[in-house]
gemmi code that builds the backbone of each chain (N, CA, C; Angstrom):
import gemmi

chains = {
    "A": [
        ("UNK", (278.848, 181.672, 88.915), (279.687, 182.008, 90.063), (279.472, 183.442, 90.545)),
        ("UNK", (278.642, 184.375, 89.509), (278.742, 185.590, 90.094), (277.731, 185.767, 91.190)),
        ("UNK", (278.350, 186.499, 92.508), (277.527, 186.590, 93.730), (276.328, 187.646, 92.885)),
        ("UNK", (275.045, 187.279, 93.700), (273.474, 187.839, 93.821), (273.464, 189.205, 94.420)),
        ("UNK", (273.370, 189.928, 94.407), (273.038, 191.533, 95.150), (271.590, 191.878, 94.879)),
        ("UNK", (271.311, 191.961, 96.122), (269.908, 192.612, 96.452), (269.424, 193.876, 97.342)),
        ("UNK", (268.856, 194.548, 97.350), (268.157, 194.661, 96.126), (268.978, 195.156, 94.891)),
        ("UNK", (268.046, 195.409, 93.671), (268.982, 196.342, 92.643), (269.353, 197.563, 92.826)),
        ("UNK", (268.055, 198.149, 93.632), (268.483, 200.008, 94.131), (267.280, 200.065, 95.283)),
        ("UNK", (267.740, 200.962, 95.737), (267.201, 201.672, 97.043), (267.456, 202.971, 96.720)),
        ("UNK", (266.036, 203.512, 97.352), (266.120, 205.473, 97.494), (265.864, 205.292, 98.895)),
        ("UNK", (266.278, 206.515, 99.915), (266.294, 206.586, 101.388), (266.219, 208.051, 101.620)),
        ("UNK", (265.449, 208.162, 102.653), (266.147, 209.712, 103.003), (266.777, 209.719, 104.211)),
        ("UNK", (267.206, 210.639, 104.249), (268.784, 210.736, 105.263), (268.060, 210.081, 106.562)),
        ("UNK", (268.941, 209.864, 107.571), (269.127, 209.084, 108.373), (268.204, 207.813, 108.591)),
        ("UNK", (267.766, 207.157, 107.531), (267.434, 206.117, 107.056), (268.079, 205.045, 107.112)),
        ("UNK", (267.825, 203.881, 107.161), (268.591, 202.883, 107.401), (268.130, 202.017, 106.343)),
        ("UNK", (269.128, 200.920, 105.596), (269.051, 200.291, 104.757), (270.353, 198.929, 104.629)),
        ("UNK", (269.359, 198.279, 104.203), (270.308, 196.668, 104.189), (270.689, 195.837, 102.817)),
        ("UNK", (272.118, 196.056, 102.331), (272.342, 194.915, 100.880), (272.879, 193.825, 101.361)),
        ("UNK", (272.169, 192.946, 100.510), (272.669, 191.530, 100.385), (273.465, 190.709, 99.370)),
        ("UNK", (274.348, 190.056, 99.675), (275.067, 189.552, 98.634), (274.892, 187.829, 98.920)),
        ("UNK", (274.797, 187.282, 97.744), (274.510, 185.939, 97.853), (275.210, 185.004, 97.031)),
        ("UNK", (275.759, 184.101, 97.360), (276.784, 183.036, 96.360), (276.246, 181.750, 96.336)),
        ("UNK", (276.016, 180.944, 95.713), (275.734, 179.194, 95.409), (276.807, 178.276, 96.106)),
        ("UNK", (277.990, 178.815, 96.243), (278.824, 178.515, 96.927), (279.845, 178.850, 98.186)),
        ("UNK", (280.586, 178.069, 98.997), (281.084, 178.944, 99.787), (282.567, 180.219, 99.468)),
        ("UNK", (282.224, 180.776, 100.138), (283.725, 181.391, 99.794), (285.132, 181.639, 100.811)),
        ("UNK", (285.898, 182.216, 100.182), (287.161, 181.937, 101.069), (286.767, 183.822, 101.909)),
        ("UNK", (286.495, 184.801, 100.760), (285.927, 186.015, 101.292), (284.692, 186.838, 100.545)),
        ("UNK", (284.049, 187.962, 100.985), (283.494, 188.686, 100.785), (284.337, 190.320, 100.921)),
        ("UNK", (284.332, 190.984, 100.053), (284.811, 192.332, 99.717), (283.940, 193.454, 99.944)),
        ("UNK", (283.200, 194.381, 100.138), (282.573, 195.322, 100.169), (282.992, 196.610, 99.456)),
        ("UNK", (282.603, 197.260, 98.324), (282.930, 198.520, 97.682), (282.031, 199.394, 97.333)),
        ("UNK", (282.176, 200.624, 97.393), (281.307, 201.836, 97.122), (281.776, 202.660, 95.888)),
        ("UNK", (281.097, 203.020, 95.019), (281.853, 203.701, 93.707), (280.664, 204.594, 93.469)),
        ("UNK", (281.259, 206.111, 93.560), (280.427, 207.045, 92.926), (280.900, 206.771, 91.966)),
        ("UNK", (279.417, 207.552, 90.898), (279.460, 208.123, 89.503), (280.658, 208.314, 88.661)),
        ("UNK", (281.289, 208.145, 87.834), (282.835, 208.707, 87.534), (283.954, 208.654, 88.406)),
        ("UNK", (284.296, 207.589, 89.489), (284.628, 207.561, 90.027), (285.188, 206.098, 90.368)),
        ("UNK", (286.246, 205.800, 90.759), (286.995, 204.052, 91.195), (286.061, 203.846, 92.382)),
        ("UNK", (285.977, 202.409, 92.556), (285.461, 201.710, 93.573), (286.579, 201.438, 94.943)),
        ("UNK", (285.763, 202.024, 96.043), (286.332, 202.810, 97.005), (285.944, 201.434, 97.872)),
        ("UNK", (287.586, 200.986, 98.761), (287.171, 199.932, 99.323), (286.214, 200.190, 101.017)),
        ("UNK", (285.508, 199.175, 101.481), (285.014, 199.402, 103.069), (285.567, 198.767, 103.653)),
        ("UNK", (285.325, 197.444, 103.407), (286.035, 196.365, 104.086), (285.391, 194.729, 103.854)),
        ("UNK", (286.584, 194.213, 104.845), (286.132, 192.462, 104.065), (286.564, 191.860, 104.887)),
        ("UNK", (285.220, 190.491, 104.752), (284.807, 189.515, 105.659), (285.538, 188.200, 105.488)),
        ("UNK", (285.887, 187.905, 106.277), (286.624, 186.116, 106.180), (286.572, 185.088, 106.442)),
        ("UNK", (285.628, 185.300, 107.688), (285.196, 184.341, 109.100), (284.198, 183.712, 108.762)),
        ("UNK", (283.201, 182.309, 108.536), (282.030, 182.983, 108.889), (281.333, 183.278, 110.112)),
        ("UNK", (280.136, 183.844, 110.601), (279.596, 184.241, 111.348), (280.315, 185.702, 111.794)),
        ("UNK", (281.012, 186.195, 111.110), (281.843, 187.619, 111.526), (281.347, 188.625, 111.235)),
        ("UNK", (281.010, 189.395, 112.183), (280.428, 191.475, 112.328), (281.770, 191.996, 111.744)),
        ("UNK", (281.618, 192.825, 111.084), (282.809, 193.947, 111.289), (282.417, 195.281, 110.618)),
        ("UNK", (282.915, 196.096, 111.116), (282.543, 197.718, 110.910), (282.259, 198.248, 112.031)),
        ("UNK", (281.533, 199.804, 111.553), (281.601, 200.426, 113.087), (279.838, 200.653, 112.873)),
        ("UNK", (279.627, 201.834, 113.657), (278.330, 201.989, 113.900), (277.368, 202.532, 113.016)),
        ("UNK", (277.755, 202.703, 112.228), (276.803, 203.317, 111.148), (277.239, 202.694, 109.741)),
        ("UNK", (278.338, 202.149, 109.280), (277.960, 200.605, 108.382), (278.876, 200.231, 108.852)),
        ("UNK", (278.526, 198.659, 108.796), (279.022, 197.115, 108.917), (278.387, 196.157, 108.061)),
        ("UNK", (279.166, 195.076, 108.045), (278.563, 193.848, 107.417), (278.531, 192.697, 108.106)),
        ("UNK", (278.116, 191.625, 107.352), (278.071, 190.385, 108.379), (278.345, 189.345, 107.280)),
        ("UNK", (278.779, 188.243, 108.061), (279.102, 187.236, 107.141), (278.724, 185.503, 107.745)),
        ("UNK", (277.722, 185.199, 106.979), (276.701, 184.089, 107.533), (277.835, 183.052, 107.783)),
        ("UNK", (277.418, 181.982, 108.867), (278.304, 180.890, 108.939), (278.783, 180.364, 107.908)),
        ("UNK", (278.175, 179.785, 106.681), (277.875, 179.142, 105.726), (278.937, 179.848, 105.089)),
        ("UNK", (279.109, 181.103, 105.057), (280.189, 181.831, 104.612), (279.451, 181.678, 102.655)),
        ("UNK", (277.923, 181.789, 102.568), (277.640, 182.077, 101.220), (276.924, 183.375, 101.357)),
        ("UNK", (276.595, 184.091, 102.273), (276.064, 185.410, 102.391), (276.588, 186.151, 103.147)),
        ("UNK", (276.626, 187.420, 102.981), (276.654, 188.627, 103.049), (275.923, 189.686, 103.235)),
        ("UNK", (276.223, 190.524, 104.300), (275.033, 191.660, 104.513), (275.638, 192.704, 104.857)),
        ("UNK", (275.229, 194.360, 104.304), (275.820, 195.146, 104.581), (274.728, 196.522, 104.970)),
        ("UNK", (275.278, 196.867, 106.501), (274.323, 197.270, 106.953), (274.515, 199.173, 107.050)),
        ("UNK", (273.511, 199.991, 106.575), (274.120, 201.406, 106.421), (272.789, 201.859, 107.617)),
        ("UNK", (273.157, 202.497, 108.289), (272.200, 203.126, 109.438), (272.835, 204.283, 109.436)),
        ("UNK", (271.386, 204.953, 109.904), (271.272, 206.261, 109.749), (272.023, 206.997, 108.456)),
        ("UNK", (271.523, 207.016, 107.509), (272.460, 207.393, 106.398), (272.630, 208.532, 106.017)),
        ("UNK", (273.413, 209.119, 105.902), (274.191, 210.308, 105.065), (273.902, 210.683, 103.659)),
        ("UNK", (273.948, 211.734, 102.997), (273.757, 211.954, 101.706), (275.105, 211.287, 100.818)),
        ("UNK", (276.431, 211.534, 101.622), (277.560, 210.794, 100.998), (277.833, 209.567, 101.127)),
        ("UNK", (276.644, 208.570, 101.669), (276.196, 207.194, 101.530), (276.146, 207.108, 100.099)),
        ("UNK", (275.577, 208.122, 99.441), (274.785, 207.389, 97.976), (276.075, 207.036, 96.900)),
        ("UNK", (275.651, 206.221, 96.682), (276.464, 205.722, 94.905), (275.878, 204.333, 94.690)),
        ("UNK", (277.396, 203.521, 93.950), (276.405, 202.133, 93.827), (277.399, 200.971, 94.949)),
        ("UNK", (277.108, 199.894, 95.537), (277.419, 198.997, 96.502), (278.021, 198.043, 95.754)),
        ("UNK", (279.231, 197.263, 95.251), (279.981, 196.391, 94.979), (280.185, 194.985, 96.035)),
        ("UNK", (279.475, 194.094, 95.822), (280.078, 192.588, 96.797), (281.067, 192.539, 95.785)),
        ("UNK", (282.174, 191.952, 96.032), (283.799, 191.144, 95.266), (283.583, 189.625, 96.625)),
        ("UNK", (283.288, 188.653, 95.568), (283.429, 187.556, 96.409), (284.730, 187.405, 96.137)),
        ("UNK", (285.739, 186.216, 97.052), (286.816, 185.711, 96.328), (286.671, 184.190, 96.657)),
        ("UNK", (287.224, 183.898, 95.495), (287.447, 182.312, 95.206), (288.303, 181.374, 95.012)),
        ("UNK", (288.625, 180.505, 95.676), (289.912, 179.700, 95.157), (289.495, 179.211, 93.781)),
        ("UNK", (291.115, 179.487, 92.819), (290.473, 178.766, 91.802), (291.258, 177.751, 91.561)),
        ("UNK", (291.235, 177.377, 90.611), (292.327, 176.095, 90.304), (293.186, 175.796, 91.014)),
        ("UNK", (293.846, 176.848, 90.391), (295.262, 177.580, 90.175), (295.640, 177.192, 91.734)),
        ("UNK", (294.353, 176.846, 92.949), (295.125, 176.818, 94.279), (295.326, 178.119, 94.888)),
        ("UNK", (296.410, 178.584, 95.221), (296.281, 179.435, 96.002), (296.015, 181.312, 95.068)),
        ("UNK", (295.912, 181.271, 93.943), (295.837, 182.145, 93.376), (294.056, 182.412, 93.785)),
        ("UNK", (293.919, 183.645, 94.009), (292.664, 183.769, 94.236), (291.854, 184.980, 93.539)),
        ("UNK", (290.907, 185.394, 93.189), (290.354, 186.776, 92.240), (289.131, 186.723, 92.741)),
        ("UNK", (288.519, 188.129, 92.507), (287.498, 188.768, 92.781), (286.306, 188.345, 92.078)),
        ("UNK", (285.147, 188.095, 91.991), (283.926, 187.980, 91.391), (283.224, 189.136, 91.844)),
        ("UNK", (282.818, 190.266, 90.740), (281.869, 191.191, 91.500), (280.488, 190.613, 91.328)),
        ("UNK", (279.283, 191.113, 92.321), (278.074, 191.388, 91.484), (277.902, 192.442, 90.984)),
        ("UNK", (276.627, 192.820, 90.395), (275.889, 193.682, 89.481), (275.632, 194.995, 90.351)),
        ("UNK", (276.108, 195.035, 91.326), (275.878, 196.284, 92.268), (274.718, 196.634, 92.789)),
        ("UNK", (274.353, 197.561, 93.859), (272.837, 198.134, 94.335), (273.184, 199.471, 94.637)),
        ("UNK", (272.499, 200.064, 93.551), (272.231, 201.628, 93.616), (271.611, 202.169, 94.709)),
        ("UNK", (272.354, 202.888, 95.607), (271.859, 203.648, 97.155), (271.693, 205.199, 96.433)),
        ("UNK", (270.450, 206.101, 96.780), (270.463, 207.388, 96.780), (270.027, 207.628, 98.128)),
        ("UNK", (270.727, 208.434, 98.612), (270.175, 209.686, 99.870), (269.764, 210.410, 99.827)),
        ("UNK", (268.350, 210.589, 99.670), (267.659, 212.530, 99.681), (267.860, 212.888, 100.747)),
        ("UNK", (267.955, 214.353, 100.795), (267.529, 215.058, 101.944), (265.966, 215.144, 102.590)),
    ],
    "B": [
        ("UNK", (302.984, 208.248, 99.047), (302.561, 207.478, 98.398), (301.004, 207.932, 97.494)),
        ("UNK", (301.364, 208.082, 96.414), (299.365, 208.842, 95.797), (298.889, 207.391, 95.504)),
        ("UNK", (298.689, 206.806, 95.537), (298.126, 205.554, 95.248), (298.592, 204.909, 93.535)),
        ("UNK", (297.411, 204.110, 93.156), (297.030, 203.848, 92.091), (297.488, 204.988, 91.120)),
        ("UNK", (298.244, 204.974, 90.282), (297.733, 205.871, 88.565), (297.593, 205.409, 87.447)),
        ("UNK", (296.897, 205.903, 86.477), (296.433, 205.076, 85.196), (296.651, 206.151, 84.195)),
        ("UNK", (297.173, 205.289, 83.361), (297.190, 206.917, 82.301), (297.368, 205.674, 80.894)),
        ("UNK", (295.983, 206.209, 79.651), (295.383, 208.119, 79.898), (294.919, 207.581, 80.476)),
        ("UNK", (293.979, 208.891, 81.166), (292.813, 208.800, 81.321), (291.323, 208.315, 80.693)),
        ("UNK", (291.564, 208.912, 79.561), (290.924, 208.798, 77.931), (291.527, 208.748, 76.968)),
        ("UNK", (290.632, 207.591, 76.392), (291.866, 207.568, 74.898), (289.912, 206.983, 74.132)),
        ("UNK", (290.301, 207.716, 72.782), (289.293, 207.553, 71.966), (290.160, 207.402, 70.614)),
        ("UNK", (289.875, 206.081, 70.525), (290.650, 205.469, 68.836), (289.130, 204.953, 67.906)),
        ("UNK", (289.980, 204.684, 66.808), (288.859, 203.920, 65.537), (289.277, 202.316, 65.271)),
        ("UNK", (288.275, 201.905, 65.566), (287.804, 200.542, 65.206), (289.370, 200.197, 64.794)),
        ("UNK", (289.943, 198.569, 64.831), (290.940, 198.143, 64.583), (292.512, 198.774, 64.493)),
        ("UNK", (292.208, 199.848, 65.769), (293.578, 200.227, 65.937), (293.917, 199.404, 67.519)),
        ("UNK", (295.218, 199.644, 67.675), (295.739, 198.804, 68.525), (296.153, 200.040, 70.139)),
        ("UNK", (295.409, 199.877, 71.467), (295.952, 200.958, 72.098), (296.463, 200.010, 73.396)),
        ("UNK", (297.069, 201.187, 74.329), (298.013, 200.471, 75.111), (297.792, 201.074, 76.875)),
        ("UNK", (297.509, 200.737, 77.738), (297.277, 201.428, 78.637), (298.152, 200.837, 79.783)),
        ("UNK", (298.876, 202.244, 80.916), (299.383, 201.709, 81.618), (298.919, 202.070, 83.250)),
        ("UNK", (299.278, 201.085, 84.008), (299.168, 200.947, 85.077), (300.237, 201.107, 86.496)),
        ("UNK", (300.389, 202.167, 87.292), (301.412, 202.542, 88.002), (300.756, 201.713, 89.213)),
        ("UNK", (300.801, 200.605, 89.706), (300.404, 200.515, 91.393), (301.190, 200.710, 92.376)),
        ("UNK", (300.200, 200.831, 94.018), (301.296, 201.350, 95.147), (302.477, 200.661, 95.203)),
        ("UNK", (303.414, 201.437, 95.519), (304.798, 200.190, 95.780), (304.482, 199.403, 97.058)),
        ("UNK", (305.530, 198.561, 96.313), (305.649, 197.867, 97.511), (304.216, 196.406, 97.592)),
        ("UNK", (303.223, 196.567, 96.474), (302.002, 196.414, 96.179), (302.691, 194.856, 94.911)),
        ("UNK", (302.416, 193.540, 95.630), (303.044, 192.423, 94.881), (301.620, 191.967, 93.659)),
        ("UNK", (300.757, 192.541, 94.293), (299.953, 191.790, 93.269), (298.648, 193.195, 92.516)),
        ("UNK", (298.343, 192.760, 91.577), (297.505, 193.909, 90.365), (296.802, 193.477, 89.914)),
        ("UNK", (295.980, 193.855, 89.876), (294.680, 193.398, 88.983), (293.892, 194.487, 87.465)),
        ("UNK", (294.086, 193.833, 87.080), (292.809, 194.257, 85.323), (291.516, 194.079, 85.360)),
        ("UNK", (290.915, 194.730, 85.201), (289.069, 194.957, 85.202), (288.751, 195.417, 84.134)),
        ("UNK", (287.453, 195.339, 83.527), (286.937, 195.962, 82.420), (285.349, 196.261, 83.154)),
        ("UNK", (285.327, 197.525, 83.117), (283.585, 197.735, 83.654), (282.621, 198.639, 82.619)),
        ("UNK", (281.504, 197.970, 82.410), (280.808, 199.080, 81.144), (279.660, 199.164, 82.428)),
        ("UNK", (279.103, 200.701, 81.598), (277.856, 201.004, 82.408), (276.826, 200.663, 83.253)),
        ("UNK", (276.610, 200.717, 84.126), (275.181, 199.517, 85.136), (275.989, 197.910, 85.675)),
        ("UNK", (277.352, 198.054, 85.357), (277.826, 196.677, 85.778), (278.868, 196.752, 87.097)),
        ("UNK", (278.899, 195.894, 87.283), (280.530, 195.666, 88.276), (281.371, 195.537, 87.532)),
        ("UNK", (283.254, 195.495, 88.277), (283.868, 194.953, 87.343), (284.501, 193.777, 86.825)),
        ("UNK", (284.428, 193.710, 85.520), (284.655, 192.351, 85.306), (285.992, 191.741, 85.223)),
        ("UNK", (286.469, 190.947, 86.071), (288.157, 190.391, 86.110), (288.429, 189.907, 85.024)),
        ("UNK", (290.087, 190.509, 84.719), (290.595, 190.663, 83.014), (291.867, 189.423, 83.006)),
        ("UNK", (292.408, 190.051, 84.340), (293.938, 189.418, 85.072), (294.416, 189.761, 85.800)),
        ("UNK", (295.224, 189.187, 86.759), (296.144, 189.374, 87.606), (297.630, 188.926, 87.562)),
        ("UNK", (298.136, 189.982, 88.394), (299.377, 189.586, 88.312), (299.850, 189.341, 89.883)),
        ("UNK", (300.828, 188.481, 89.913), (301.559, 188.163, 91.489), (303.210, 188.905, 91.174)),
        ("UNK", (303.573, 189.973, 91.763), (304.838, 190.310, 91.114), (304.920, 190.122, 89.562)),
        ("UNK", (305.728, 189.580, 88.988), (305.760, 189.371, 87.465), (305.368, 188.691, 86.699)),
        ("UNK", (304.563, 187.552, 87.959), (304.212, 186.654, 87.059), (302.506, 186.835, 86.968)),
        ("UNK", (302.259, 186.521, 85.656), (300.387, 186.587, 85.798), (299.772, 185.360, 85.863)),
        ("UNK", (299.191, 185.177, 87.189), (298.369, 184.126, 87.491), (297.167, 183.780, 87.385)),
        ("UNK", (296.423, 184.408, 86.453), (294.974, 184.066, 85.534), (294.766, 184.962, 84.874)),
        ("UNK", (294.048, 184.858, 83.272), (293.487, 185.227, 82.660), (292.258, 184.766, 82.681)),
        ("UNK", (291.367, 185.737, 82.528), (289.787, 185.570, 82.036), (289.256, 184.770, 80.573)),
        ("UNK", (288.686, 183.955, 81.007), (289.009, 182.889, 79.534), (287.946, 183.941, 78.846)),
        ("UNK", (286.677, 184.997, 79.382), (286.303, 185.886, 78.410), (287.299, 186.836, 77.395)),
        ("UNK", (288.166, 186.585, 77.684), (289.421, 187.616, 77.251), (289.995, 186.946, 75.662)),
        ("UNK", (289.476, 187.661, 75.087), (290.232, 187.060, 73.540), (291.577, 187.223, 73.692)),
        ("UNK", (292.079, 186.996, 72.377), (293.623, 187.024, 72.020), (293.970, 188.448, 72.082)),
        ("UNK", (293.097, 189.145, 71.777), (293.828, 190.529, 70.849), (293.897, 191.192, 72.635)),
        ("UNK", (293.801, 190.632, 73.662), (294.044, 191.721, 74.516), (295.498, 190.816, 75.342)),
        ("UNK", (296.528, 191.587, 75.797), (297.468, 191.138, 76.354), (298.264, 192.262, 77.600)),
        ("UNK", (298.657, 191.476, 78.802), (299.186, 192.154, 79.999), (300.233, 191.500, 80.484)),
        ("UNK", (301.372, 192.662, 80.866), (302.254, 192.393, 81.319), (302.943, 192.675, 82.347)),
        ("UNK", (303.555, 192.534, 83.214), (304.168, 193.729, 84.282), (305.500, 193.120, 84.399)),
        ("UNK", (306.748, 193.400, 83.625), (307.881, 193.200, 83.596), (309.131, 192.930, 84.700)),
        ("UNK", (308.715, 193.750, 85.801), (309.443, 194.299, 86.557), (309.048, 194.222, 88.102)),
        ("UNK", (307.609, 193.633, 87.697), (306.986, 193.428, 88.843), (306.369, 194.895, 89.470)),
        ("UNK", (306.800, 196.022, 88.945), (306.029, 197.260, 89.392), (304.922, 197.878, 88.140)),
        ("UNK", (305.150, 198.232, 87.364), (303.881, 198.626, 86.512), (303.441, 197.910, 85.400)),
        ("UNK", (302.253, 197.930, 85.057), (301.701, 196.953, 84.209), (301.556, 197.567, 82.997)),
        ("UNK", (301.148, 196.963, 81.747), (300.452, 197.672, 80.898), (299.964, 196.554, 80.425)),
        ("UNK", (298.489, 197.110, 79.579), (297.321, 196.545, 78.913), (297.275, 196.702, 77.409)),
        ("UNK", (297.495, 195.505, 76.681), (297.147, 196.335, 75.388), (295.876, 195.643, 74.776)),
        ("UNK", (295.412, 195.985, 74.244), (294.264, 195.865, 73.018), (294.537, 195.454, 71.425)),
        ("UNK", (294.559, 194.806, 70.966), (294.993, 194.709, 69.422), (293.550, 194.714, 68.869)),
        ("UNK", (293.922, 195.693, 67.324), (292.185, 195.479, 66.633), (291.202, 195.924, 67.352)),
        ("UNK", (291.232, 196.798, 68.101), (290.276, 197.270, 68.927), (288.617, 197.260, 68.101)),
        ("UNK", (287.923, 196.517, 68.781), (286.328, 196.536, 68.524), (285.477, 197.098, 69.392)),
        ("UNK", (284.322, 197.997, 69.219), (283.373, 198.962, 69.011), (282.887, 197.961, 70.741)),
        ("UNK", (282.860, 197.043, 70.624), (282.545, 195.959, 72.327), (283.546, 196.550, 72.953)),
        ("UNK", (284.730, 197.030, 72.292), (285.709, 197.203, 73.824), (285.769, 198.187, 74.500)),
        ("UNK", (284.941, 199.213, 74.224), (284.602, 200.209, 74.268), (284.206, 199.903, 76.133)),
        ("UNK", (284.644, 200.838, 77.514), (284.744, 200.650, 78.546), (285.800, 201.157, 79.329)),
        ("UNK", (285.342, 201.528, 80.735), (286.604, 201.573, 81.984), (286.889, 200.310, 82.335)),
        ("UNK", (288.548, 201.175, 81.503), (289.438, 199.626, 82.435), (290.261, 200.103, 83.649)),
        ("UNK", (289.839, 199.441, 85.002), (290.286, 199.732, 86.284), (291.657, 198.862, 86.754)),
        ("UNK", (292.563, 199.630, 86.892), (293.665, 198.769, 87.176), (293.525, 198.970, 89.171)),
        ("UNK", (294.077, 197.824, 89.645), (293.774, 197.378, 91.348), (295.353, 197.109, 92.111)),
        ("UNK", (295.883, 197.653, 93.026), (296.634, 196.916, 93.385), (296.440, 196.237, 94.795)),
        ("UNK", (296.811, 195.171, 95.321), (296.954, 194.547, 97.250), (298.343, 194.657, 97.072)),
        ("UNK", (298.085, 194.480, 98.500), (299.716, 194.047, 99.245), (299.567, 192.499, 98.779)),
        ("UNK", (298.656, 191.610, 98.464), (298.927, 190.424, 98.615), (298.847, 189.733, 99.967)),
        ("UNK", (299.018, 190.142, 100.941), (299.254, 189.400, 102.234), (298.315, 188.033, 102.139)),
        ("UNK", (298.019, 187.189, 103.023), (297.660, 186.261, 103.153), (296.604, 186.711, 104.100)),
        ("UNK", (294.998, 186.647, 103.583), (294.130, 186.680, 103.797), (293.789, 188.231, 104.051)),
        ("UNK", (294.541, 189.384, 103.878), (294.018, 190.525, 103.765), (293.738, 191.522, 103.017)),
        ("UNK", (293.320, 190.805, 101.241), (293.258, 191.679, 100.015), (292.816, 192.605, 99.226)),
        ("UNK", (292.362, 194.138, 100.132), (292.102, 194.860, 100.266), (292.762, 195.276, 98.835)),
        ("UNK", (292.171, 195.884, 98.142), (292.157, 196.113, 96.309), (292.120, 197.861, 96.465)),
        ("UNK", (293.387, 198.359, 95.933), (292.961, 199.911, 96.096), (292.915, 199.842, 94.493)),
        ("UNK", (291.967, 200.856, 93.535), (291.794, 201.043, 92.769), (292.579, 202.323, 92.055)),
        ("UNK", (292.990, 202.177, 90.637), (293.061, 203.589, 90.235), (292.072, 204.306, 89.701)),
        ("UNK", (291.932, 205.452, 88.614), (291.075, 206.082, 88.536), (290.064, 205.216, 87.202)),
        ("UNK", (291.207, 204.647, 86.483), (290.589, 204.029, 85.812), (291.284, 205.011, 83.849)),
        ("UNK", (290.762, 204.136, 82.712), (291.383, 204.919, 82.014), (289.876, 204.424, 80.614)),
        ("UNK", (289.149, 205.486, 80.318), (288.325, 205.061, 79.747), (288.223, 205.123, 77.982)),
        ("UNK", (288.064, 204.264, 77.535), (287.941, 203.370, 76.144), (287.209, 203.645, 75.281)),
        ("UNK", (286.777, 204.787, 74.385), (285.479, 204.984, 73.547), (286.631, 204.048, 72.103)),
        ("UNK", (285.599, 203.495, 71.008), (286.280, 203.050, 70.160), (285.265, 203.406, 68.872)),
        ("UNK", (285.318, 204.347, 68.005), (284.689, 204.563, 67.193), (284.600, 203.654, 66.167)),
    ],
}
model = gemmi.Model(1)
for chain_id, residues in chains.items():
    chain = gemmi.Chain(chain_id)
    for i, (resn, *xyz) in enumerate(residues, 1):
        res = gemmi.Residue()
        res.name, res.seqid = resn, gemmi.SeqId(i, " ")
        for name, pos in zip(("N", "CA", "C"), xyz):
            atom = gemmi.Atom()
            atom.name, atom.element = name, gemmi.Element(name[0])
            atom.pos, atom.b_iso = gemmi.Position(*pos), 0.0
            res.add_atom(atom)
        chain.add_residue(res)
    model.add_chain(chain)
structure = gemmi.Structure()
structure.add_model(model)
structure.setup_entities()
């Protein structure tokens, strides 16, 4: 059940543009997006519900395939305070019905050089 | 409102002692979540709670670990027998819960060495 993240890491230099993917076997009810520096909690962006839904602004957004099993999160022109690591949190109905929880993947390490 | 707090921060015990960690989430914040994250990973879901009641455990989750949130506002985590594996940040999460908008604020997290 745990969503796919691709790649594993990316290096960029600044105003670089770069694309993660998150991938599930199944559909989902959502997709989560999180950023977590080093020593640091995972910092939310935002989250997808729809499928076929854009959301964000101009320099990251994500997308969320009809199928509602992928995910894409798009960083343009990037910043040095882009870098850390990228968190998908799928969510899933489980049993339980309306109780629902997070599945992370394995994350994708972003660095920004100058 | 400061968000999330977790306290400790750090706690470093020996093998088969029993520790206890607690979890302050935003008010007003009906539902919480338990994570366990070790190095190079995401985090891994422990439990949740809906107000007071907890609506899944992680069947990875042995016995010796147990959560509660009494009151429906703060949680705590305990560990029994702590093993040298449990060693990790455990991230406590809170939402509003709303219906379809579960935006997870995190605390800092409270990290686990177990000698």
């Amino acid at each position: 059940q745990q969503p796919v993240q691709s790649p594993q890491a990316v290096i960029l230099r600044e105003g670089e543009d770069a694309v993660i993917n998150c991938s599930s076997s199944k559909a989902l009810y959502s997709v989560h997006w999180y950023r977590q520096k080093h020593g640091e909690a995972p910092v939310f962006l935002m989250i997808l519900l729809k499928g076929g839904e854009q959301k964000g602004h101009e320099k990251i957004s994500a997308s969320f395939n009809e199928k509602k099993q992928q995910s894409s999160l798009y960083l343009t022109a990037s910043q040095l305070s882009y870098s850390g690591t990228y968190f998908c949190g799928t969510e899933v109905i489980t049993n339980a019905g309306n109780n629902r929880k997070l599945i992370w993947g394995l994350g994708t390490s972003l660095a920004v050089n100058p | 409102d400061t968000g999330v707090s977790q306290n400790p921060r750090h706690k470093i015990t020996k093998r088969g002692q029993n520790v206890t960690f607690r979890c302050d989430p935003i008010s007003e914040h009906n539902r919480l979540y338990w994570y366990r994250q070790t190095l190079g990973q995401g985090p891994e879901f422990l439990t949740y709670f809906q107000n007071e009641a907890q609506l899944e455990k992680s069947r990875l989750l042995s016995d010796r670990f147990s959560a509660e949130r009494p009151k429906g506002s703060f949680s705590t985590l305990e560990i029994q027998r702590t093993e040298q594996g449990d060693s990790a940040m455990y991230l406590c999460a809170s939402s509003p819960g709303l219906a379809g908008d579960n935006e997870q604020f995190f605390g800092p997290g409270t990290r686990l060495t177990v000698l």
